[in-house]
N, CA, C and O atoms as CSV, one atom per row, in Angstrom:
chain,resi,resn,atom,element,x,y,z
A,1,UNK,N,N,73.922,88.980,105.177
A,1,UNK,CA,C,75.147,88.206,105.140
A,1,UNK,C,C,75.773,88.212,106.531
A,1,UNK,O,O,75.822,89.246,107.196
A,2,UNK,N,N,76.195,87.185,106.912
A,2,UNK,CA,C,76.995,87.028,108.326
A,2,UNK,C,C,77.953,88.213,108.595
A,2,UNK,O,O,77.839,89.018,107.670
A,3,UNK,N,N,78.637,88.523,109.293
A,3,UNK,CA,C,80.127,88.888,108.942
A,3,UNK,C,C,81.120,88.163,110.562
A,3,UNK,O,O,82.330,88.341,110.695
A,4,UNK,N,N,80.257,87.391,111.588
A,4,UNK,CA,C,80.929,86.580,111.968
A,4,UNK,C,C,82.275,85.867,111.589
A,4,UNK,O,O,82.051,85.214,110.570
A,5,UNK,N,N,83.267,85.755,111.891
A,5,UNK,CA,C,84.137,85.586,111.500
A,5,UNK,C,C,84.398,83.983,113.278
A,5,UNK,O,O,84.462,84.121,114.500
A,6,UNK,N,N,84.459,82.617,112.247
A,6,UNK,CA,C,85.017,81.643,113.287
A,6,UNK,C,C,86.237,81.263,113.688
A,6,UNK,O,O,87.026,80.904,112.814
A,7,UNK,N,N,86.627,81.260,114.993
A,7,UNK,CA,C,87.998,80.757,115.695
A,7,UNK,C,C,88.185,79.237,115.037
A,7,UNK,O,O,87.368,78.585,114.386
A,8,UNK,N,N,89.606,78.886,115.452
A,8,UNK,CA,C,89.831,77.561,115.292
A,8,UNK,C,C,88.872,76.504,115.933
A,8,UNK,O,O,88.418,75.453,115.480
A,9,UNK,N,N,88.693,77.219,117.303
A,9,UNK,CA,C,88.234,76.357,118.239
A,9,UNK,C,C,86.296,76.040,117.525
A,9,UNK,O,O,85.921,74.893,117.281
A,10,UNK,N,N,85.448,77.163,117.337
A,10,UNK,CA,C,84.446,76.819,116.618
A,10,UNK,C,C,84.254,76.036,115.505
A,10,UNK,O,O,83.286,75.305,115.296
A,11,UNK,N,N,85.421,76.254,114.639
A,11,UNK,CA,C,85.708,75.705,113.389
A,11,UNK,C,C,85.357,73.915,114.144
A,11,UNK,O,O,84.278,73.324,114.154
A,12,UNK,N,N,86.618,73.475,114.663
A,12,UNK,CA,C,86.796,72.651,115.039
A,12,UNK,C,C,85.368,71.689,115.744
A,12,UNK,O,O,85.151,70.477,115.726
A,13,UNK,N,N,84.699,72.664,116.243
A,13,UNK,CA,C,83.248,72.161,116.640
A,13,UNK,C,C,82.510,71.960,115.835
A,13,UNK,O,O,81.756,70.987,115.862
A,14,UNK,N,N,82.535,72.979,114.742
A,14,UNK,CA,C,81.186,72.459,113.622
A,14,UNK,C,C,81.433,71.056,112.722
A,14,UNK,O,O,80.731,70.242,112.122
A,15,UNK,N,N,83.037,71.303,113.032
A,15,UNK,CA,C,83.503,69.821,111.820
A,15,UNK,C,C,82.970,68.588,112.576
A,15,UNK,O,O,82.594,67.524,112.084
A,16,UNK,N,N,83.007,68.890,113.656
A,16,UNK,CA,C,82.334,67.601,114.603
A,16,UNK,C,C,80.777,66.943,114.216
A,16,UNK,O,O,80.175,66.021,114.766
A,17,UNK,N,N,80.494,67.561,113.369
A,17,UNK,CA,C,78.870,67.301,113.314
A,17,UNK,C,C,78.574,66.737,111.797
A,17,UNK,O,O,78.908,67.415,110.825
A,18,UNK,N,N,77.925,65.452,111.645
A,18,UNK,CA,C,77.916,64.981,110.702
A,18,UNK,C,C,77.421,65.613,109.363
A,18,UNK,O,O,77.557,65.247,108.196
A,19,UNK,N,N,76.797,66.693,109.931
A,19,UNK,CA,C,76.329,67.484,108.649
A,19,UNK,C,C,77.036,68.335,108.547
A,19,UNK,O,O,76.317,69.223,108.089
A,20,UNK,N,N,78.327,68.859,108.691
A,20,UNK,CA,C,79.329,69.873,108.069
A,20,UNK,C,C,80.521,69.090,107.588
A,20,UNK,O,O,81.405,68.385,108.074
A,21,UNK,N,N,80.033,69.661,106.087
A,21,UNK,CA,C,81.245,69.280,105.210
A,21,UNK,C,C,82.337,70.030,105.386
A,21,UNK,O,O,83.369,69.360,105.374
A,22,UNK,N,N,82.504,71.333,105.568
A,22,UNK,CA,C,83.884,71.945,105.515
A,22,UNK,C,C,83.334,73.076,106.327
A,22,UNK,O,O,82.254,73.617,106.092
A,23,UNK,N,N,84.186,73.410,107.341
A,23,UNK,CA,C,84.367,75.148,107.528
A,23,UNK,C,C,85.637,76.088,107.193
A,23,UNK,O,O,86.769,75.705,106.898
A,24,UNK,N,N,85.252,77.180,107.290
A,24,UNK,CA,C,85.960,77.984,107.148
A,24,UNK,C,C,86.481,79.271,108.073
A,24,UNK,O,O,86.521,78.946,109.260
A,25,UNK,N,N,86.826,80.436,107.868
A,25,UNK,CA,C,86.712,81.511,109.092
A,25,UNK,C,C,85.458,82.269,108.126
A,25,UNK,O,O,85.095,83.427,108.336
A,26,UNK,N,N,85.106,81.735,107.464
A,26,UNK,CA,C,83.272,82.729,107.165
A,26,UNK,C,C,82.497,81.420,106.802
A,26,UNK,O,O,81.374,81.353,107.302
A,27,UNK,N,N,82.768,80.695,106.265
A,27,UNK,CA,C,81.306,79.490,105.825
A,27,UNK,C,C,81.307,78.456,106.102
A,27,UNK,O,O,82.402,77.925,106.293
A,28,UNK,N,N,80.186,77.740,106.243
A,28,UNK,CA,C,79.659,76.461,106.795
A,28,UNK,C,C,79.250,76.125,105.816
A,28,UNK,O,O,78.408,76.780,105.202
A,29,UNK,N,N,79.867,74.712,105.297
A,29,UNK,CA,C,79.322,74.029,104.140
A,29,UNK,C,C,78.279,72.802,104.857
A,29,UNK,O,O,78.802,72.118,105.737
A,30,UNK,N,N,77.270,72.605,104.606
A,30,UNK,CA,C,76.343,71.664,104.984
A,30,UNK,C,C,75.900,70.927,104.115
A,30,UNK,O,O,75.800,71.142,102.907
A,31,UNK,N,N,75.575,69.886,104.808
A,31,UNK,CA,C,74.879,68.603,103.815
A,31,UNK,C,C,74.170,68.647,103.105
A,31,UNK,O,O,73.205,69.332,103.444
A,32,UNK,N,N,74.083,68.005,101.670
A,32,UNK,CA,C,72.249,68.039,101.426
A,32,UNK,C,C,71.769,67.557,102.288
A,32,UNK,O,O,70.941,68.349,102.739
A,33,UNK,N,N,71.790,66.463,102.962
A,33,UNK,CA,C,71.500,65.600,103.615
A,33,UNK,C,C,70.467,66.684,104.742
A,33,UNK,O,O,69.242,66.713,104.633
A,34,UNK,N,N,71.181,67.457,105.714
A,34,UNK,CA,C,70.974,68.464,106.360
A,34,UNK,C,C,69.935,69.791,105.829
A,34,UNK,O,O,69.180,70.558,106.426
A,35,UNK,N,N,70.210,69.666,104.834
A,35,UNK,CA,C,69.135,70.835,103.929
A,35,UNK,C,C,67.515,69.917,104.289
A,35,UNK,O,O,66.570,70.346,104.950
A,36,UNK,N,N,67.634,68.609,103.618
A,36,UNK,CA,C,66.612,67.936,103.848
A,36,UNK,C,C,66.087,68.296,104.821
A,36,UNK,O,O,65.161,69.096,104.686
A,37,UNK,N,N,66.378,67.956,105.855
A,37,UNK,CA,C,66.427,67.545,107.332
A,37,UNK,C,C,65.499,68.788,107.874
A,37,UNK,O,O,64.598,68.824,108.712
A,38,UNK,N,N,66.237,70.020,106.855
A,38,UNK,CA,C,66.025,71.658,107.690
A,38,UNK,C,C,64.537,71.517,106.966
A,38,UNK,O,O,63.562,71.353,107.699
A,39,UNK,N,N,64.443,71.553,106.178
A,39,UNK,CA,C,63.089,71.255,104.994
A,39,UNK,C,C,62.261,70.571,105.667
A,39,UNK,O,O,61.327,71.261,106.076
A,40,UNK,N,N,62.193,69.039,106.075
A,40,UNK,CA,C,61.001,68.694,107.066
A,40,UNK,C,C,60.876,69.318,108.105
A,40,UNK,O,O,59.698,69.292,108.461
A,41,UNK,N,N,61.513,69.874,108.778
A,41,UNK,CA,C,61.595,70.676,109.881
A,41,UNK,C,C,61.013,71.779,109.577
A,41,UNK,O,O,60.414,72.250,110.543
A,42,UNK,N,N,60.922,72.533,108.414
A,42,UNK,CA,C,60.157,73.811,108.027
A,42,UNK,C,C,58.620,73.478,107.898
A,42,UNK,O,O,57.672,74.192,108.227
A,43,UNK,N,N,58.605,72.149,107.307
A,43,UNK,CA,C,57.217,71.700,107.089
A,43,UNK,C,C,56.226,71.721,108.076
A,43,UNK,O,O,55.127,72.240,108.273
A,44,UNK,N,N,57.060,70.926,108.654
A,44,UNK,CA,C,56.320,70.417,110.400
A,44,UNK,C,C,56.424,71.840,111.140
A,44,UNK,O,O,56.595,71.990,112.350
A,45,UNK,N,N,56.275,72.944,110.095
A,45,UNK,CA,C,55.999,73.865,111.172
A,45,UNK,C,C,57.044,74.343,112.525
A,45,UNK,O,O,56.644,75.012,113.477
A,46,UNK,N,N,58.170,73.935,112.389
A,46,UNK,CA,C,59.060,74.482,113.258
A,46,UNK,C,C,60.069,75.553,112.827
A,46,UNK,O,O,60.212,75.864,111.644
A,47,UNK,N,N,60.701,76.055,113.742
A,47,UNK,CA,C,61.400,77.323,113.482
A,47,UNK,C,C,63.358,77.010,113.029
A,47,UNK,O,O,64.260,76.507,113.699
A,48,UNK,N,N,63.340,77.489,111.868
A,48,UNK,CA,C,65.104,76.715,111.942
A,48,UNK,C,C,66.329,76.702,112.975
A,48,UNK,O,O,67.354,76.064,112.737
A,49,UNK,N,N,66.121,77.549,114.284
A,49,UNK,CA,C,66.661,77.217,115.094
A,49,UNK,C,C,66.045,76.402,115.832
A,49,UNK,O,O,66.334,76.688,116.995
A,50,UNK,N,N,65.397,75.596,115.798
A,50,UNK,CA,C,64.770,75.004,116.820
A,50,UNK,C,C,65.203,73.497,115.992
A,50,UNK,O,O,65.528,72.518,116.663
A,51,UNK,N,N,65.173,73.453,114.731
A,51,UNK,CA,C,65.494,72.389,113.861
A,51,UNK,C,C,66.623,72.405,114.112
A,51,UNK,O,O,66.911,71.539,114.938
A,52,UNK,N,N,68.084,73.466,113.528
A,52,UNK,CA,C,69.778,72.691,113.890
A,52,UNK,C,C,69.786,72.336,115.283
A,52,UNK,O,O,70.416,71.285,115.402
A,53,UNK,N,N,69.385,72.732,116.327
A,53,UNK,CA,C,69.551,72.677,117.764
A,53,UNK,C,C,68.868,70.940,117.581
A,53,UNK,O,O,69.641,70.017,117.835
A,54,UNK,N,N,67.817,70.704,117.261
A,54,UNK,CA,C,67.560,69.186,117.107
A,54,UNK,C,C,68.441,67.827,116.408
A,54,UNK,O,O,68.357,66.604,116.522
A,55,UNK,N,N,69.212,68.660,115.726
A,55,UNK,CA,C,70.159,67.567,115.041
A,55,UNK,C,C,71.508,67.663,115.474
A,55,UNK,O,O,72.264,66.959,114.803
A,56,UNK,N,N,72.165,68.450,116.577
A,56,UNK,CA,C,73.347,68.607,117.141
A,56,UNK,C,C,74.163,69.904,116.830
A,56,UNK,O,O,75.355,69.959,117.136
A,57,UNK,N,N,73.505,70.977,116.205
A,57,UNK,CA,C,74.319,72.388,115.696
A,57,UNK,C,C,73.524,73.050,116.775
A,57,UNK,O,O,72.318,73.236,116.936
A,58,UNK,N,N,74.233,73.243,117.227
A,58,UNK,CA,C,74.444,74.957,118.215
A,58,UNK,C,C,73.837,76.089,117.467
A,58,UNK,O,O,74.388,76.778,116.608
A,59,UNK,N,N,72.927,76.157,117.804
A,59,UNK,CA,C,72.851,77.598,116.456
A,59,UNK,C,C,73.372,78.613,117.459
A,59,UNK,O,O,72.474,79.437,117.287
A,60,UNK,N,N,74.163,79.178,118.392
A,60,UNK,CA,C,74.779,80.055,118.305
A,60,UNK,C,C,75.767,80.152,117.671
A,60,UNK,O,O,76.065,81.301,117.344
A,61,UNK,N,N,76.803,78.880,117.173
A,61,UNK,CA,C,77.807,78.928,116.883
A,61,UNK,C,C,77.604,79.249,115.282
A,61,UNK,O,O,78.422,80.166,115.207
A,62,UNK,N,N,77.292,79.175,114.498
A,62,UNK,CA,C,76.916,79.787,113.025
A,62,UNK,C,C,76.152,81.197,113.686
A,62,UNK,O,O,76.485,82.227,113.099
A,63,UNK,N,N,75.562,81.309,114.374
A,63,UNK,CA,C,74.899,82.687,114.278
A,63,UNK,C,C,73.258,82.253,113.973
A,63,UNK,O,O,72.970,81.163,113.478
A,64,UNK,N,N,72.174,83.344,114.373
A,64,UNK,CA,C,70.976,83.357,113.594
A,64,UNK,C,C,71.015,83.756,111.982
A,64,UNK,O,O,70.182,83.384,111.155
A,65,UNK,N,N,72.310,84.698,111.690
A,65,UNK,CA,C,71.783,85.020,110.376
A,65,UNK,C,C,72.181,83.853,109.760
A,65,UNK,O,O,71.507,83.486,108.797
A,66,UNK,N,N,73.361,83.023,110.185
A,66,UNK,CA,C,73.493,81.920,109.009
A,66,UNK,C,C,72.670,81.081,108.950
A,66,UNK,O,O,72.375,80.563,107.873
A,67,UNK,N,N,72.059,80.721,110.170
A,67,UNK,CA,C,70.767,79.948,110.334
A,67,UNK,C,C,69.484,80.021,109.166
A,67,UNK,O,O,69.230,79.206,108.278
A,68,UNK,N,N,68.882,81.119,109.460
A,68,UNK,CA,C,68.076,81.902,108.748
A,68,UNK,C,C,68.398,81.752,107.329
A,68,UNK,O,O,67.621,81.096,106.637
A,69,UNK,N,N,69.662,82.383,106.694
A,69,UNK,CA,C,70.536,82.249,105.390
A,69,UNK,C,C,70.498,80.480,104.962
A,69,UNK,O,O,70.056,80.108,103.875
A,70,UNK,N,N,70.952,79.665,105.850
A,70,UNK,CA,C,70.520,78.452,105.601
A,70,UNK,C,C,68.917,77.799,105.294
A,70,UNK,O,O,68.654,76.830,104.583
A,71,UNK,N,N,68.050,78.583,105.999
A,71,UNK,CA,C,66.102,78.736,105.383
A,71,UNK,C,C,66.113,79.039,104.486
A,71,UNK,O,O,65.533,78.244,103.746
A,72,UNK,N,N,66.599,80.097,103.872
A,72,UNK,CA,C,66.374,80.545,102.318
A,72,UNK,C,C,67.265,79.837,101.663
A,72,UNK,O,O,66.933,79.767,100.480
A,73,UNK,N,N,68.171,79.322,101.868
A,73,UNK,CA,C,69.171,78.534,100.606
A,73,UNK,C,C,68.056,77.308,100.449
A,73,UNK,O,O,67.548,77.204,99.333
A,74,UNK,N,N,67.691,76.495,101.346
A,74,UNK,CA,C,67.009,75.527,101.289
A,74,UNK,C,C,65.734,75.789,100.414
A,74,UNK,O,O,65.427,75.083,99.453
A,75,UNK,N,N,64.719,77.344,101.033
A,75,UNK,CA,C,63.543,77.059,99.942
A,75,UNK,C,C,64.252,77.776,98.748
A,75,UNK,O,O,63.358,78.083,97.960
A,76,UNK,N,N,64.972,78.015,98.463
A,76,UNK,CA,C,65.342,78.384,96.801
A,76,UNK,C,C,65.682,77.367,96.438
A,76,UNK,O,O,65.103,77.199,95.365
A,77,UNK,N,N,66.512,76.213,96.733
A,77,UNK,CA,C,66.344,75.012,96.786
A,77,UNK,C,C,65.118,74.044,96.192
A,77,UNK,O,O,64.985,73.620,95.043
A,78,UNK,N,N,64.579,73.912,96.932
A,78,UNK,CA,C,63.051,73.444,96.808
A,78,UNK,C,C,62.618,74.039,95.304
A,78,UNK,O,O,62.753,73.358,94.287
A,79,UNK,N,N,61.974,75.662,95.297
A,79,UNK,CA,C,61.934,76.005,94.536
A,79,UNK,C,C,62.661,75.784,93.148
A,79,UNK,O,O,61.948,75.850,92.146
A,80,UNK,N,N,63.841,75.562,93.013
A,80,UNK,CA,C,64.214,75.425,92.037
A,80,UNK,C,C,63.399,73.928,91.254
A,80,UNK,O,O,62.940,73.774,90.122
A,81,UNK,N,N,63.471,73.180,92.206
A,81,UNK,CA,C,62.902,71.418,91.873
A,81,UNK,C,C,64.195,71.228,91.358
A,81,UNK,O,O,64.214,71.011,90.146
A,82,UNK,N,N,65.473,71.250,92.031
A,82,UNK,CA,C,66.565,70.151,91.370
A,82,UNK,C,C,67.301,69.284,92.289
A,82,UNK,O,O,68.250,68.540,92.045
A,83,UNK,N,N,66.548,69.570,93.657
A,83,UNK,CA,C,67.569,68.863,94.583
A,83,UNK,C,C,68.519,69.462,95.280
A,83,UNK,O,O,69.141,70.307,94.634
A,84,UNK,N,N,68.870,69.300,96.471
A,84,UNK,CA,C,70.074,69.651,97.652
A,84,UNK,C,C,70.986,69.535,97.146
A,84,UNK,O,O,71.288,68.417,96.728
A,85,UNK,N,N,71.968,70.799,96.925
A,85,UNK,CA,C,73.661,70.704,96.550
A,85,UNK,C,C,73.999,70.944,97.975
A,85,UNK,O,O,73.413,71.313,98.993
A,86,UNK,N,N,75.304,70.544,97.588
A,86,UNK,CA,C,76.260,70.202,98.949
A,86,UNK,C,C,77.541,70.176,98.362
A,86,UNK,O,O,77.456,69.972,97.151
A,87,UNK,N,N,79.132,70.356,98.924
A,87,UNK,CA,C,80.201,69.942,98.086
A,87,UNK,C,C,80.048,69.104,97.241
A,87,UNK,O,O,80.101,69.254,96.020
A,88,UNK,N,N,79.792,67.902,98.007
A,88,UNK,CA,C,79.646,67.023,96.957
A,88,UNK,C,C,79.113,66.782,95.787
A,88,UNK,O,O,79.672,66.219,94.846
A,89,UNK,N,N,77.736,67.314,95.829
A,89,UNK,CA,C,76.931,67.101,94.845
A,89,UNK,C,C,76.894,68.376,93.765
A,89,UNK,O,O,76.669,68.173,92.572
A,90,UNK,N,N,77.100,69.498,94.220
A,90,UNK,CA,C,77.149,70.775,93.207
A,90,UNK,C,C,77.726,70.109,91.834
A,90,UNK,O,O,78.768,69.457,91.766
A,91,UNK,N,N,76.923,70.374,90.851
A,91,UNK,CA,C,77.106,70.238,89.399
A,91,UNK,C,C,76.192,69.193,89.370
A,91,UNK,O,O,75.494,69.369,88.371
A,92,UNK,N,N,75.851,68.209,89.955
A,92,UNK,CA,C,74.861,67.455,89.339
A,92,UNK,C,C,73.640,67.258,90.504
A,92,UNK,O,O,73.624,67.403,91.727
A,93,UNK,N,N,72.915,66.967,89.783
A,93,UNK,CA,C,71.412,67.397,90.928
A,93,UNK,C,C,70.669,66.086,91.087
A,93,UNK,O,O,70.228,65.312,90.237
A,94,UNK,N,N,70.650,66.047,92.538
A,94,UNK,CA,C,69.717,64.758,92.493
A,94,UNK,C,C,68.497,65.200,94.037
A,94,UNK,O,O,69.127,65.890,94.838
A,95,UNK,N,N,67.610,65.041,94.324
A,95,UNK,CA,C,67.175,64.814,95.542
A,95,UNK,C,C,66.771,63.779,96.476
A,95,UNK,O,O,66.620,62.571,96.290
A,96,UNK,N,N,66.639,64.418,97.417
A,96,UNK,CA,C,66.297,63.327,98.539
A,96,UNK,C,C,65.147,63.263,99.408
A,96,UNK,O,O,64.809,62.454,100.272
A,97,UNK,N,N,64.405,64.796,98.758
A,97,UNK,CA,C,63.204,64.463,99.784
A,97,UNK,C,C,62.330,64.332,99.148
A,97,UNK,O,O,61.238,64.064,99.647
């Protein structure tokens, strides 16, 4: 688990990025959209920092562990077979990849 704790000023950066739905001073809510995204990126054999750094997230600014924590939300994800939750979508399941 993280225990990073984000400033205004980070906050304010991650909201900048089309794939963060909400922050907080501990969590980064991300897209399904973005889960996807991290998911082909796992496929193709790349490393998940090497994937947010490709779509405009800083992975210092979440940290490696949230990074990482974001790999496993995604293949439990997968695993489940119900589709990327996100604010939005939590409670009903649809996918996209």
């Amino acid at each position: 688990m993280a225990t990073k704790k984000f400033t205004v000023r980070e906050m304010d950066q991650l909201r900048e990025s089309p794939y963060v739905l909400d922050v907080t001073q501990s969590i980064v809510h991300f897209s399904a959209q973005f889960k996807a995204l991290i998911y082909e990126g796992l496929q193709a054999g790349k490393a998940p920092v090497e994937i947010v750094l490709e779509h405009g997230v800083d992975p210092e600014m979440p940290g490696v562990n949230r990074v990482n924590g974001l790999k496993n939300m995604v293949l439990k994800e997968v695993k489940a077979e119900k589709g990327f939750r996100d604010l939005n979508t939590y409670g009903t399941y649809w996918s996209i990849c």
